[in-house]
C-alpha positions in Angstrom: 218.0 113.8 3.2 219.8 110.5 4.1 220.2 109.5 7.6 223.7 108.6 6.9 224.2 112.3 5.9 226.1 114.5 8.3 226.8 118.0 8.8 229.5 119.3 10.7 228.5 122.2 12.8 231.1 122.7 15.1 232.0 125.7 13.4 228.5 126.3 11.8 229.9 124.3 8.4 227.7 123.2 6.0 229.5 120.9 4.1 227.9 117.3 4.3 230.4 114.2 4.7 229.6 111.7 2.4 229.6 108.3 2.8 230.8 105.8 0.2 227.2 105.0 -1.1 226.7 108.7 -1.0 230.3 109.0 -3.1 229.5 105.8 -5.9 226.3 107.8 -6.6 228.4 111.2 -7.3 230.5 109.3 -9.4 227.4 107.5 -11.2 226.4 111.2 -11.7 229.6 112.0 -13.4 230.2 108.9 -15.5 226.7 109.8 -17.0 227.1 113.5 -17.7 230.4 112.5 -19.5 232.9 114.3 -20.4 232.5 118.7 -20.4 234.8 121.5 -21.1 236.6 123.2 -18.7 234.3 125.9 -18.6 231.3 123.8 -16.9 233.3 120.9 -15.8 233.7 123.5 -12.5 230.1 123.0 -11.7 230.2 119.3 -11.1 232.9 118.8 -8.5 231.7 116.2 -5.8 230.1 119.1 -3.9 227.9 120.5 -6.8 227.0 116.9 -7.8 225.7 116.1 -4.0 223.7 119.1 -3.8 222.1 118.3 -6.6 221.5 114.5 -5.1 220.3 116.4 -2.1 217.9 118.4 -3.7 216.5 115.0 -5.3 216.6 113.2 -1.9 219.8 111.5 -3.4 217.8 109.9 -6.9 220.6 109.3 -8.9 218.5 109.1 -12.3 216.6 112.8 -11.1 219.5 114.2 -9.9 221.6 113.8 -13.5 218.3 114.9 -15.3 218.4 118.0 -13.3 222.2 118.9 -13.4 222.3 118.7 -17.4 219.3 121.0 -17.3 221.6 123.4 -15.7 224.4 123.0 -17.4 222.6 123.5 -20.2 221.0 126.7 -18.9 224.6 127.6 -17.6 225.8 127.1 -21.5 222.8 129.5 -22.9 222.2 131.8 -20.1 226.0 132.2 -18.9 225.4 133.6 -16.0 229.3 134.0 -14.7 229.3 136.3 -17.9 226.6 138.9 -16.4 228.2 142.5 -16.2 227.7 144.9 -13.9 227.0 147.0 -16.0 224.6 145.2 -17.7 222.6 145.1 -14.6 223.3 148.3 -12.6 219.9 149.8 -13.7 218.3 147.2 -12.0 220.3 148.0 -8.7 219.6 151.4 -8.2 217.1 151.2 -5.6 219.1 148.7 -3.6 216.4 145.9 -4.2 218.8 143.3 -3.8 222.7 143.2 -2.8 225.5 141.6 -1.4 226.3 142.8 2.6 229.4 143.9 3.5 228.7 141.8 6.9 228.3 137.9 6.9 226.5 136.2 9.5 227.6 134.0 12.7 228.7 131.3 10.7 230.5 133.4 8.4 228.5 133.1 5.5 227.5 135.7 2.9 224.4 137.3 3.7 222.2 138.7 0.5 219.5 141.6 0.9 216.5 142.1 -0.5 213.9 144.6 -0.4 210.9 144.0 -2.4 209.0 146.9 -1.6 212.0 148.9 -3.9 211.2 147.6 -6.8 212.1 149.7 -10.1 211.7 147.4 -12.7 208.8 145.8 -15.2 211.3 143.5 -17.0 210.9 140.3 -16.0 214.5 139.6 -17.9 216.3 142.5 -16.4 214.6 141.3 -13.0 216.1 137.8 -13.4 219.0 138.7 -15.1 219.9 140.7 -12.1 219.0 138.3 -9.7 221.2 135.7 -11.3 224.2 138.3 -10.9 223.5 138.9 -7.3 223.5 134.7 -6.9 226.8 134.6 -8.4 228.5 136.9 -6.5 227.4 135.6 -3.3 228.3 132.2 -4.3 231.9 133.6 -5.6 232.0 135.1 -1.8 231.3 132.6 0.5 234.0 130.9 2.3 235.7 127.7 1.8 234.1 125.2 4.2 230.3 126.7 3.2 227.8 125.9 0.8 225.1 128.0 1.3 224.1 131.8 2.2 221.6 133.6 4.0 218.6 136.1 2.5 217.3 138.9 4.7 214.5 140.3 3.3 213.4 143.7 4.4 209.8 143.9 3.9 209.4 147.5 5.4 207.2 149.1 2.6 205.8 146.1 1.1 202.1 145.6 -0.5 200.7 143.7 -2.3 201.2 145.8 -5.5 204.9 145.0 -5.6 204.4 141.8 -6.2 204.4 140.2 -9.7 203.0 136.5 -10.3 205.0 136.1 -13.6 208.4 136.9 -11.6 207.7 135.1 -8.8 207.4 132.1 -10.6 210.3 132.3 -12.7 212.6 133.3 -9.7 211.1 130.3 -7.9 212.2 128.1 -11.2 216.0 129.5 -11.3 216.7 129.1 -7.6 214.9 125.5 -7.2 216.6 124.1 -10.7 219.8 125.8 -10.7 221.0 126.5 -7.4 219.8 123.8 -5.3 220.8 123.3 -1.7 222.4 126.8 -1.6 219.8 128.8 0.8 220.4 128.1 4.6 218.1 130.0 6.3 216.3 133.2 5.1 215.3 135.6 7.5 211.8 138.0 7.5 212.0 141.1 9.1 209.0 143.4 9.4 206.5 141.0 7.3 203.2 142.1 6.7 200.0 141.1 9.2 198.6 138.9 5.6 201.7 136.5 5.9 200.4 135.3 9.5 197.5 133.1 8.3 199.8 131.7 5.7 202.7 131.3 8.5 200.1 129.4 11.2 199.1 126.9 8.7 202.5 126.0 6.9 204.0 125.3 10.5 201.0 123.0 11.4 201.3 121.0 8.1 204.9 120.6 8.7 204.1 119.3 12.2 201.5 117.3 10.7 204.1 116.0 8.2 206.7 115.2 10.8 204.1 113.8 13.2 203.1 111.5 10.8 205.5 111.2 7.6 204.9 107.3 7.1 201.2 107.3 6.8 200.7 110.1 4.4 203.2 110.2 2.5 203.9 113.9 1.0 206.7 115.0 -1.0 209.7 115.8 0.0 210.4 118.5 -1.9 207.0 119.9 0.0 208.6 118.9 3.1 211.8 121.1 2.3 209.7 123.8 1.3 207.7 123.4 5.0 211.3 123.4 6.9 212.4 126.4 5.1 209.2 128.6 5.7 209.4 127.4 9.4 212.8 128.6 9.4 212.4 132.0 8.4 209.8 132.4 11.0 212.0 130.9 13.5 214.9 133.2 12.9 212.7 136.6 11.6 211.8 136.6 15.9 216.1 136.8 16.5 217.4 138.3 13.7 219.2 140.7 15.6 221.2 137.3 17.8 221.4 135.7 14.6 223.6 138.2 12.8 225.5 139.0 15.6 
């Protein structure tokens, strides 16, 4: 993220300010999607557009490449158009959903509980997950961008989870809603995370320790911070939500 980037977080808002090189890129962004029906034009207002510079550590050429994917996805897949009832058979168990409690900064807080799991579809899975990412986007207030995950991991082993939606839930989220996770939260996670926890935290201290001389990714370096965060906040989730 740009040093010139600020967040405001007097009130806990996530909305960045944008400076003007920040802004000509936005409008770059625009000028090259070109012109869109109303129907998707709502997805690249200067908000959308800068998450999705965000996401590509503000590449103007990456950034476009990635928002017509979705807006191509958005056209196909029309995710706005998901039913409930198309989906409830997926929501039985209470696997994922909205709360009716937000958290300290007043943003919409999404649950999930992996170990309730009721599904083989991998579509149904998806489709389901795309609803539940719609409806906490359409809920979150005005001056924020992103939302918090709980997951509940009370249950959990290894046989609920499934490599083949794994990886396409890690596809939708990371191309299609970019920048819209701010922290998510792990309570009760099994003793075989801990291993994986130690050694994520001392790469990322590694990586901040020493970012100029080895040079990793920063999409690697995102993907650190966020780990690091859910530990972090799994130890006060209780102060965090109150």
């Amino acid at each position: 993220m740009s040093a010139d980037l600020k967040k405001s977080s007097s009130n806990g808002s996530e909305k960045s300010l944008i400076n003007e090189e920040q802004q000509a890129k936005i409008s770059e962004i625009r000028r090259l999607i070109g012109p869109l029906p109303e129907k998707l034009a709502i997805y690249c207002s200067d908000a959308a557009i800068a998450r999705y510079l965000r996401a590509r550590n503000w590449n103007v050429k990456k950034a476009t490449k990635m928002l017509k994917e979705t807006l191509k996805w958005r056209a196909e897949y029309k995710p706005e158009e998901i039913r409930w009832e198309e989906v409830a058979h997926e929501a039985e168990t209470g696997k994922i959903y909205r709360s009716n409690y937000i958290d300290k900064h007043g943003r919409t807080v999404l649950v999930m509980r992996p170990s309730c799991q009721n599904s083989k579809s991998t579509k149904g899975q998806i489709r389901y997950l795309v609803y539940c990412m719609e409806n906490a986007i359409l809920n979150l207030p005005a001056d924020q961008e992103q939302m918090v995950w709980l997951i509940d991991f009370n249950g959990f082993n290894l046989s609920h989870i499934s490599l083949k939606v794994t990886r396409e839930t890690a596809h939708v989220l990371q191309e299609h809603y970019p920048e819209r996770l701010g922290v998510a939260i792990l309570y009760n996670p099994p003793k075989f995370f801990e291993p994986f926890w130690t050694v994520t935290i001392l790469i990322f201290v590694f990586y901040v320790l020493f970012f100029q001389e080895i040079k990793l990714s920063l999409r690697f370096l995102r993907m650190s911070l966020k780990i690091a965060q859910m530990i972090i906040y799994a130890q006060y989730t209780k102060i965090y939500l109150s």
